[in-house]
C-alpha positions as CSV (number, residue, x, y, z in Angstrom):
1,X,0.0,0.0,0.0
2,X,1.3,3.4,-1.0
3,X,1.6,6.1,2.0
4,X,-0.3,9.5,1.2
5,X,3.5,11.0,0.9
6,X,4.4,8.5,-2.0
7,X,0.7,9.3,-4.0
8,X,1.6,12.7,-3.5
9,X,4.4,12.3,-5.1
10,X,3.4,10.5,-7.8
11,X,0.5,12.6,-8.7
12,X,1.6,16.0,-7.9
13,X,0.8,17.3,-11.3
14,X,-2.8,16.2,-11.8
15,X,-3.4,17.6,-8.2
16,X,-2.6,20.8,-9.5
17,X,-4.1,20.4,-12.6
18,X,-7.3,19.3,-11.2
19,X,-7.6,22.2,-9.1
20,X,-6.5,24.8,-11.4
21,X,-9.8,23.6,-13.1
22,X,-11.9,24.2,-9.8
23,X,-10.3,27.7,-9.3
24,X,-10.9,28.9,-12.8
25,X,-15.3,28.9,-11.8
26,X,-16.2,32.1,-10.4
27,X,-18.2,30.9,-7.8
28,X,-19.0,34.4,-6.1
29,X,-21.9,34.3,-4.1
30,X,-21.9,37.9,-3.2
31,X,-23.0,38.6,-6.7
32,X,-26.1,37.4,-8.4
33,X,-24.6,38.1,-11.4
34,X,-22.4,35.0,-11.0
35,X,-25.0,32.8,-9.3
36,X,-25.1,29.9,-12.5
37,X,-21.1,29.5,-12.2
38,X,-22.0,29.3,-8.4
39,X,-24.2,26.3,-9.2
40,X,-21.9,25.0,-12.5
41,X,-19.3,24.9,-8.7
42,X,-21.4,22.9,-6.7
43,X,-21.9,20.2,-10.1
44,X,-17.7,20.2,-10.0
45,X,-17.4,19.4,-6.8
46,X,-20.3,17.1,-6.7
47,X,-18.6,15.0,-9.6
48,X,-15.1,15.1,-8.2
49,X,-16.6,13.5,-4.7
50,X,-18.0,10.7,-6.9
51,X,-14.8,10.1,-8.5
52,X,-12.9,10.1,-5.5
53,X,-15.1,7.4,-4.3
54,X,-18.0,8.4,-2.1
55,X,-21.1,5.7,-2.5
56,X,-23.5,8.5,-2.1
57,X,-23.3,12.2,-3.4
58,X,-26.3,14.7,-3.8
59,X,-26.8,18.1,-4.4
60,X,-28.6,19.1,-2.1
61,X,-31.3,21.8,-2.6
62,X,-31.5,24.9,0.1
63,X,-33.4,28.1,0.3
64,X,-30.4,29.5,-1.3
65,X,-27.5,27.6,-3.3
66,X,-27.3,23.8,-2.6
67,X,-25.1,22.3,-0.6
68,X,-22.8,18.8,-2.1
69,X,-23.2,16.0,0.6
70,X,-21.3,13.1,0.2
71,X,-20.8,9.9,2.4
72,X,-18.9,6.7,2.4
73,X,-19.9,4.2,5.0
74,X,-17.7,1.4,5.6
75,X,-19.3,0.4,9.5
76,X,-21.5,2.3,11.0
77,X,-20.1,0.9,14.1
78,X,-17.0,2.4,13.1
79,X,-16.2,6.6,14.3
80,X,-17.8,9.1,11.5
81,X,-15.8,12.1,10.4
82,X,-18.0,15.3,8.8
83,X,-15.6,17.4,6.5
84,X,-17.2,20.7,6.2
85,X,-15.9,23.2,3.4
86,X,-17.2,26.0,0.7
87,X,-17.0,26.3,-2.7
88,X,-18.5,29.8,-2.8
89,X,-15.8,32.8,-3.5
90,X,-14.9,36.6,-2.3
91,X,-15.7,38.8,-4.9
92,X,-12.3,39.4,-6.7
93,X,-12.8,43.6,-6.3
94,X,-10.5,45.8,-7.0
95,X,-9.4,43.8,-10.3
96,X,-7.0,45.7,-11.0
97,X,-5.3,45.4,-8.4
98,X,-4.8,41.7,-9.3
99,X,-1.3,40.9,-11.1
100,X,-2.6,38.0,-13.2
101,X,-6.7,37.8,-13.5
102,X,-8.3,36.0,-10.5
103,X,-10.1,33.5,-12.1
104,X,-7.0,32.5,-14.9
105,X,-5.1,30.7,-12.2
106,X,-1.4,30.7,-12.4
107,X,2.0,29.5,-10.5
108,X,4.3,31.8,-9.2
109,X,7.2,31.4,-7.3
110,X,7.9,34.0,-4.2
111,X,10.0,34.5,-1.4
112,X,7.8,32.5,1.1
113,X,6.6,29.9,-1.7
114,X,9.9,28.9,-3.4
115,X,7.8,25.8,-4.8
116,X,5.5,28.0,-6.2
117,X,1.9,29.8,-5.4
118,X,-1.3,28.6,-7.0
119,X,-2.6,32.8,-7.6
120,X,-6.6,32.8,-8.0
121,X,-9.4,33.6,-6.3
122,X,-10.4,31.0,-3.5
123,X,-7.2,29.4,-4.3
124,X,-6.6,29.1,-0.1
125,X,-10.0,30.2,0.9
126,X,-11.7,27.5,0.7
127,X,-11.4,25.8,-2.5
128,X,-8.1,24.9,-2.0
129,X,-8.2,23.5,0.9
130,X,-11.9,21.8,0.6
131,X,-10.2,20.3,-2.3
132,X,-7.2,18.8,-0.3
133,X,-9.8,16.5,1.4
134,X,-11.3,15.3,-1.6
135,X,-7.9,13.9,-2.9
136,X,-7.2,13.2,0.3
137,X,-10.3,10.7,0.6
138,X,-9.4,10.0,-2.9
139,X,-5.9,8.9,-1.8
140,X,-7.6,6.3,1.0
141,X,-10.2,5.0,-1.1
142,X,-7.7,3.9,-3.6
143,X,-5.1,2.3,-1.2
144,X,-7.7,0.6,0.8
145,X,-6.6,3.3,3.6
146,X,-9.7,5.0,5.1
147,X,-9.9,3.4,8.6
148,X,-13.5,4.8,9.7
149,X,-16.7,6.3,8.2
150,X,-16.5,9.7,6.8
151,X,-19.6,12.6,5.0
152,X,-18.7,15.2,3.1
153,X,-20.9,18.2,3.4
154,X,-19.7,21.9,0.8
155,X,-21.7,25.1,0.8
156,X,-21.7,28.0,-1.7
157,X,-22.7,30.6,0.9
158,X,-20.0,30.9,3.6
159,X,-18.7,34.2,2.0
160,X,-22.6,35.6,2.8
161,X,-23.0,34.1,5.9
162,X,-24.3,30.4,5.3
163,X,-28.0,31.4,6.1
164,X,-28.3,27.9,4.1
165,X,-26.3,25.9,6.1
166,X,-28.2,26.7,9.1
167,X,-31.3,26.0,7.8
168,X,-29.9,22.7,6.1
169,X,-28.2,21.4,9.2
170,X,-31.0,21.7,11.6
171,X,-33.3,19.7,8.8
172,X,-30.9,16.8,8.7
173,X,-29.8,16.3,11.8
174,X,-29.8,12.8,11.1
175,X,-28.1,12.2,8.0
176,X,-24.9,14.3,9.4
177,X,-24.8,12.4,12.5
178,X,-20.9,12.1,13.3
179,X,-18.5,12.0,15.5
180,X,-16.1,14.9,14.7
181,X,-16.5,17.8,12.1
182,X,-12.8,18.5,10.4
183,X,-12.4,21.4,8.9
184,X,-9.5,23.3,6.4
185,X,-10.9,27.0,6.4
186,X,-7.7,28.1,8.9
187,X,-3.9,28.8,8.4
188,X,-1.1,28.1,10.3
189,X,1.9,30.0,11.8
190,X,4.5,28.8,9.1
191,X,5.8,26.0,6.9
192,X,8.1,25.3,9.0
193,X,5.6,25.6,12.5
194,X,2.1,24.3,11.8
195,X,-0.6,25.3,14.4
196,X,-4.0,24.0,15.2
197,X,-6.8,27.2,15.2
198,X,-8.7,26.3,18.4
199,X,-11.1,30.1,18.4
200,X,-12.6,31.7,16.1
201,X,-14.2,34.9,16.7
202,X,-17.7,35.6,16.2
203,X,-19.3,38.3,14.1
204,X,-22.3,41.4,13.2
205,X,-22.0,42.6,10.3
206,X,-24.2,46.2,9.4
207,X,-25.2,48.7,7.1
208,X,-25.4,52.0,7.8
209,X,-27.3,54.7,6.1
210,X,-27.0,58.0,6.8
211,X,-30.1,60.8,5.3
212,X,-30.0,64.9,4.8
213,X,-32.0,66.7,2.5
214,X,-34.4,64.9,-0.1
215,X,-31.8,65.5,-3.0
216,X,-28.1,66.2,-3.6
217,X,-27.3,70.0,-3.5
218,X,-25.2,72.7,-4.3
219,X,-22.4,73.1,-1.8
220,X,-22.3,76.4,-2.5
221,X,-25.4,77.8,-1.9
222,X,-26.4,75.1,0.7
223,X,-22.8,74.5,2.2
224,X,-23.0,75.0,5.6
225,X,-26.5,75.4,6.4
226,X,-28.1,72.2,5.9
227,X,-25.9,68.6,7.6
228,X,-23.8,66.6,5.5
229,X,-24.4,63.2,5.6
230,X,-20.9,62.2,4.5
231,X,-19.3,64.7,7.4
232,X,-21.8,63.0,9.4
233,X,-21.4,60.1,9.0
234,X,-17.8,60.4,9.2
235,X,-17.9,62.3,12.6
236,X,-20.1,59.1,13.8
237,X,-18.0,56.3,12.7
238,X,-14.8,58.1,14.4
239,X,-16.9,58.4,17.5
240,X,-17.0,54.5,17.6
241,X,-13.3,54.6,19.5
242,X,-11.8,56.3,22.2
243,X,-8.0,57.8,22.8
244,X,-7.1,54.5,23.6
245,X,-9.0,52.7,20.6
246,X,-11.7,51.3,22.8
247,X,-15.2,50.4,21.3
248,X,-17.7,53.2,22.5
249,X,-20.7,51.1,22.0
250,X,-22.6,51.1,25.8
251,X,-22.4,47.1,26.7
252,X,-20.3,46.2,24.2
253,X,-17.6,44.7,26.4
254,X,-19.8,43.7,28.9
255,X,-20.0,39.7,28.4
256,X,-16.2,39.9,26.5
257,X,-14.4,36.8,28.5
258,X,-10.9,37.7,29.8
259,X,-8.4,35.3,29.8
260,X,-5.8,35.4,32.6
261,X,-2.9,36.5,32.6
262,X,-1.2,32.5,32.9
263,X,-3.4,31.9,29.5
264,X,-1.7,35.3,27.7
265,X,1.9,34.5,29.0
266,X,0.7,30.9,26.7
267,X,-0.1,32.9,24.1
268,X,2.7,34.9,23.9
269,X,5.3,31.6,22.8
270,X,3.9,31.7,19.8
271,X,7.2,32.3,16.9
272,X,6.2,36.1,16.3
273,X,8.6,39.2,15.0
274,X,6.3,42.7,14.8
275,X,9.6,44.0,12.7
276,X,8.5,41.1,9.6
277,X,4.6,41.5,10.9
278,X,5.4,45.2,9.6
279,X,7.5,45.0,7.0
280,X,5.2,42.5,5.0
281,X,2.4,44.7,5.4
282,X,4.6,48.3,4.8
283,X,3.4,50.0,7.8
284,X,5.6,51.9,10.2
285,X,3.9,51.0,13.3
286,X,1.1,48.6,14.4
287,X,-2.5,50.4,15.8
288,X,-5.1,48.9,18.0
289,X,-6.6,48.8,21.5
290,X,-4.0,49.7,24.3
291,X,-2.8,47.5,26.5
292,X,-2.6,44.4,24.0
293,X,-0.4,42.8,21.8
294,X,-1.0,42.4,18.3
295,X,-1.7,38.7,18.0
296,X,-4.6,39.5,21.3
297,X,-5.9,42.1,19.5
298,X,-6.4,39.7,16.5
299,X,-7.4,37.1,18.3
300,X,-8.9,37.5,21.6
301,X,-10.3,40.8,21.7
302,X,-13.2,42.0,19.8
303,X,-13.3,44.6,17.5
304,X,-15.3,47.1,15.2
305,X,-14.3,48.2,11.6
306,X,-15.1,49.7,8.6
307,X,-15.3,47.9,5.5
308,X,-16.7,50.2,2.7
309,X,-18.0,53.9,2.6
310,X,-18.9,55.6,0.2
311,X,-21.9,58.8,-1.0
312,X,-21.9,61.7,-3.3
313,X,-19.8,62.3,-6.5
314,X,-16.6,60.1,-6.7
315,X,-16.2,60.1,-10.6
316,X,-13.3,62.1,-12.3
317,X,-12.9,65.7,-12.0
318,X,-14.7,67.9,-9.5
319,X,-18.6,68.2,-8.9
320,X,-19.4,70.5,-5.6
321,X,-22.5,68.8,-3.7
322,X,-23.5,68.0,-0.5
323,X,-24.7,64.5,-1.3
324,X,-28.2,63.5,0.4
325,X,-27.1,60.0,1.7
326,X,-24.0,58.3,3.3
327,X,-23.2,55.0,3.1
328,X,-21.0,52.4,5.3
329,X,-20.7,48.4,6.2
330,X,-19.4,48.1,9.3
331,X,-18.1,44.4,11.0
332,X,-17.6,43.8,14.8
333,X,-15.4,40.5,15.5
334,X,-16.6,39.2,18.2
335,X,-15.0,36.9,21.4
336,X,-16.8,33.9,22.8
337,X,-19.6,35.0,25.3
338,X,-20.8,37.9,23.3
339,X,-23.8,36.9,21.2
340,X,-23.7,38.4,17.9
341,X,-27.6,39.2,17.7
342,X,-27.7,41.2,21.2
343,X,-24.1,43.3,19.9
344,X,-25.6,43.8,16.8
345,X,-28.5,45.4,18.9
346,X,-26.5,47.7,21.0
347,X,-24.7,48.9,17.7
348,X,-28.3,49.6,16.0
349,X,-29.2,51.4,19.5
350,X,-26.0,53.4,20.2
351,X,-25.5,54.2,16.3
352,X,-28.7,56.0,15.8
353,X,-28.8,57.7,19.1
354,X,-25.6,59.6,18.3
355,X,-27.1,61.1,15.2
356,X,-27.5,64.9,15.7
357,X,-30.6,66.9,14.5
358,X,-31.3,67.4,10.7
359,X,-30.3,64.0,9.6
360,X,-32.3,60.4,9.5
361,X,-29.9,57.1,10.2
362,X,-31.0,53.7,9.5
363,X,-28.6,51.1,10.5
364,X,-29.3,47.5,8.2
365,X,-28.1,44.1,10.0
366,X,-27.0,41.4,7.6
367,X,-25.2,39.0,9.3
368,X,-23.5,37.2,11.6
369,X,-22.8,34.0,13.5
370,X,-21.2,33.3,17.7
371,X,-17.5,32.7,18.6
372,X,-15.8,29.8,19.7
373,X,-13.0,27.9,21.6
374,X,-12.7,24.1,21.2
375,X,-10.6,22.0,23.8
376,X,-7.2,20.8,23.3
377,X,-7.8,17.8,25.2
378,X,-10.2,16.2,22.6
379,X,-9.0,13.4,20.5
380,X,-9.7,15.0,17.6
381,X,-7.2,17.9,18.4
382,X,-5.0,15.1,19.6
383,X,-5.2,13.3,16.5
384,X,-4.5,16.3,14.2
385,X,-1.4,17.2,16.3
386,X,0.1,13.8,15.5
387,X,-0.9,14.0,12.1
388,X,1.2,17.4,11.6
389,X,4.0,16.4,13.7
390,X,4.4,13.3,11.6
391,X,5.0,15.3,8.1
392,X,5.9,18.4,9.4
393,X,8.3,17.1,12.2
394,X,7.1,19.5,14.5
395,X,4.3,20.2,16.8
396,X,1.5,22.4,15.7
397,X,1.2,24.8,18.5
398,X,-2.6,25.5,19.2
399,X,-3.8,29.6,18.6
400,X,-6.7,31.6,18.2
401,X,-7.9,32.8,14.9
402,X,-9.0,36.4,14.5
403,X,-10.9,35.0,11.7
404,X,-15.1,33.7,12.1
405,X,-16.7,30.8,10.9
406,X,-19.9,31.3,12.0
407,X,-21.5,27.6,11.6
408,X,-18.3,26.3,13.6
409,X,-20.8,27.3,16.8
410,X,-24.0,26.4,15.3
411,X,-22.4,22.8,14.3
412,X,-22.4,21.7,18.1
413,X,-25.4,23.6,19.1
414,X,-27.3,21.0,16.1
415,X,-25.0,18.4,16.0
416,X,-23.6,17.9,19.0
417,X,-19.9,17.5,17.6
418,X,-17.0,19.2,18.2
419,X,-15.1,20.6,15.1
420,X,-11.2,20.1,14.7
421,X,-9.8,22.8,12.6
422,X,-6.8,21.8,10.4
423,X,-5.7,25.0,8.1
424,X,-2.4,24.7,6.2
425,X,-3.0,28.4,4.4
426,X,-0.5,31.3,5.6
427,X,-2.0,34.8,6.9
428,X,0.0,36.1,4.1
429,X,-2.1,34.2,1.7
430,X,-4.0,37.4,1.2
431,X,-7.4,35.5,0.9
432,X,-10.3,38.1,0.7
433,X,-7.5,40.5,-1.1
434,X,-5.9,41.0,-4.5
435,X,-3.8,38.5,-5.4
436,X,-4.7,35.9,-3.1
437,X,-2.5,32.5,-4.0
438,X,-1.9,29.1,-1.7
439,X,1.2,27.5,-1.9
440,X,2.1,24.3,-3.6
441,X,3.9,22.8,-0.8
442,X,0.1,23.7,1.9
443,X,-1.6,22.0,-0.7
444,X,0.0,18.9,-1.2
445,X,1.0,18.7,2.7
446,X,-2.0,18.8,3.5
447,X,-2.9,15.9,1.0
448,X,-0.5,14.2,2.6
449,X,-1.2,15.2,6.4
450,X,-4.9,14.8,6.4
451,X,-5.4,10.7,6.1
452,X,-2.9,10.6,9.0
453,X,-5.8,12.4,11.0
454,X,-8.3,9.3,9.9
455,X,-5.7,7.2,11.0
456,X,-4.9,8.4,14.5
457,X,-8.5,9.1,15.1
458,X,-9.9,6.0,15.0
459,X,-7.1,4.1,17.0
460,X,-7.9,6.6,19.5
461,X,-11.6,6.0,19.3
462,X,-11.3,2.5,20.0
């Protein structure tokens, strides 16, 4: 029987060719535009689960876009492992920003891939690693290698918030019975130190809309008499911090869960330079809430940004108006404890009752999902630290993620299960961003690292 090394190895080129193919669908769920490529996605994948070997695969229909489930059964007294993943994509905004287009995939060697970078849009987020467990799965079906039971389970609306999912999983309770959800939708520290994500943050995500006069006037004959709604809004959003870039909201920090110092001092032996943290980025100095490091500030503290603003004349050239409305999406990361829906609450509350006189503010919810920690003690996190320290040599080191999954939480509320969260992406992967790429060598490690998880799961199990 060939190790998943050796069919690595020996198949290293169709691997890549096979999901070059995936990455080249623009599967953007954001945009309704793209909504048949989402679905022409969700037939790929489908049809690469029933090559690999599943005995079962569906598509299965949802409120929104369907989800692929796919399940091989060997014993159903044997453990069951649900891999969850996405096919759905960021929007690939601002194109040209992009140095090859984002859905022509290419290679590219750089200083921290020297094996090369698959470049495309979801190449690491998630289609690249979603696709790492199919061929994984494919490698154990083939060698007679797959020790335990194991369902497949893919969405197309994790970039909007799986509203989907939810109502999927809570309808089918049943047929994703398992034992352990595994999931690649993480990174880790380095190639050379792999880490195991055990938090996610939660998150509320808003609109805000900020309203003046009934129509866009002339700034100068109105300047200065009537509110702006850009300066406005402007004014409001900088009111959201203090000196000491503290969240404003009333109650915001009131459920946050503080760890101790003990669990920070942990923390803190994680392999970190802030001179490379600012040097890859190009900034001069780091920012955020005093009194915290930069990995607990993008990890275990919450936090409220902007993401887009925009109103009034942004073309070419100059056009003098006060603009009638103001626009901005605003995202809160949330810590374990605080409930999205109740944050998202005291942001609509706060946000409209700083609004001064002569202007109307309506403040849109859209999404969001809970935090969460899972146990290193579990055998699942046991088994995946084997499984790394056998190809990587090393022990993954367990962190936080700044990052949300939002189903992570609603998986155990439904299912009962804990999930294990096994990312071999990079933060410097720039997935959501321009450019975004996944290296060669995360890819096919973790083709190569993920049956070892099977393995040392189910001897643990027994």
């Amino acid at each position: 029987m060939k190790d998943s090394k050796q069919f690595v190895q020996e198949n290293k080129q169709r691997l890549l060719d096979e999901l070059i193919e995936l990455l080249k669908k623009p599967s953007i769920s954001a945009d309704s535009a793209y909504s048949q490529d989402v679905i022409n996605t969700a037939e790929a994948v489908k049809e690469s689960l029933e090559k690999a070997g599943c005995d079962i695969v569906e598509l299965c229909e949802t409120p929104g876009y369907p989800i692929v489930y796919g399940e091989k059964i060997i014993d159903p007294a044997l453990p069951t492992v649900l891999v969850y993943g996405h096919y759905d994509v960021q929007p690939a905004d601002p194109i040209e920003l992009w140095t090859s287009p984002p859905f022509e995939p290419v290679i590219k060697t750089t200083d921290l891939h020297p094996d090369g970078a698959i470049f495309a849009r979801g190449a690491c987020d998630d289609k690249g690693q979603m696709y790492m467990h199919v061929k994984a799965f494919e490698y154990m079906i083939a060698n007679d290698a797959l020790p335990c039971n194991v369902k497949f389970m893919i969405e197309g609306e994790e970039e909007v918030g799986s509203v989907s999912l939810g109502w999927f999983v809570k309808r089918n309770q049943e047929k994703l019975k398992n034992d352990v959800i595994l999931i690649s939708d993480t990174g880790m520290i380095s190639n050379e130190q792999p880490s195991i994500t055990t938090g996610l943050r939660g998150l509320s995500y808003v609109e805000v809309e900020v309203t003046g006069p009934n129509r866009d006037l002339h700034s100068g004959l109105y300047g200065g008499a009537v509110a702006n709604p850009i300066n406005v809004l402007t004014k409001m959003i900088a009111s959201l911090h203090d000196e000491n870039n503290h969240i404003t909201v009333p109650g915001f920090y009131d459920k946050v869960e503080e760890l101790s110092r003990e669990e920070r001092d942990e923390m803190a032996k994680r392999p970190f330079s802030l001179e490379d943290y600012k040097q890859k980025l190009d900034i001069d100095d780091v920012y955020g809430e005093a009194g915290y490091t930069t990995n607990e500030r993008n990890s275990i503290r919450p936090t409220l940004d902007v993401n887009g603003i925009w109103g009034g004349y942004t073309g070419e050239g100059a056009k003098t108006v006060i603009a009638s409305k103001a626009f901005a999406k605003i995202s809160m990361r949330l810590v374990p404890n605080q409930d999205w829906e109740e944050i998202t609450e005291l942001f609509k509350k706060h946000f409209e009752s700083i609004a001064p006189a002569g202007v109307r503010v309506e403040v849109k919810p859209h999404h969001g999902g809970q935090g969460y920690v899972t146990p290193i003690d579990s055998i699942g996190y046991q088994a995946a630290s084997k499984a790394y320290t056998d190809t990587f040599g090393v022990t993954p080191i367990p962190v936080r993620s700044g990052g949300s999954i939002p189903i992570v939480a609603l998986f155990e509320e439904e299912l009962g299960s804990k999930s294990v969260m096994m990312g071999f992406g990079l933060d410097t992967d720039a997935i959501h961003s321009p450019n975004e790429h996944f290296g060669v060598f995360n890819y096919l490690k973790g083709i190569e690292t993920i049956p070892l998880f099977y393995k040392y799961y189910t001897e643990m199990m027994k």
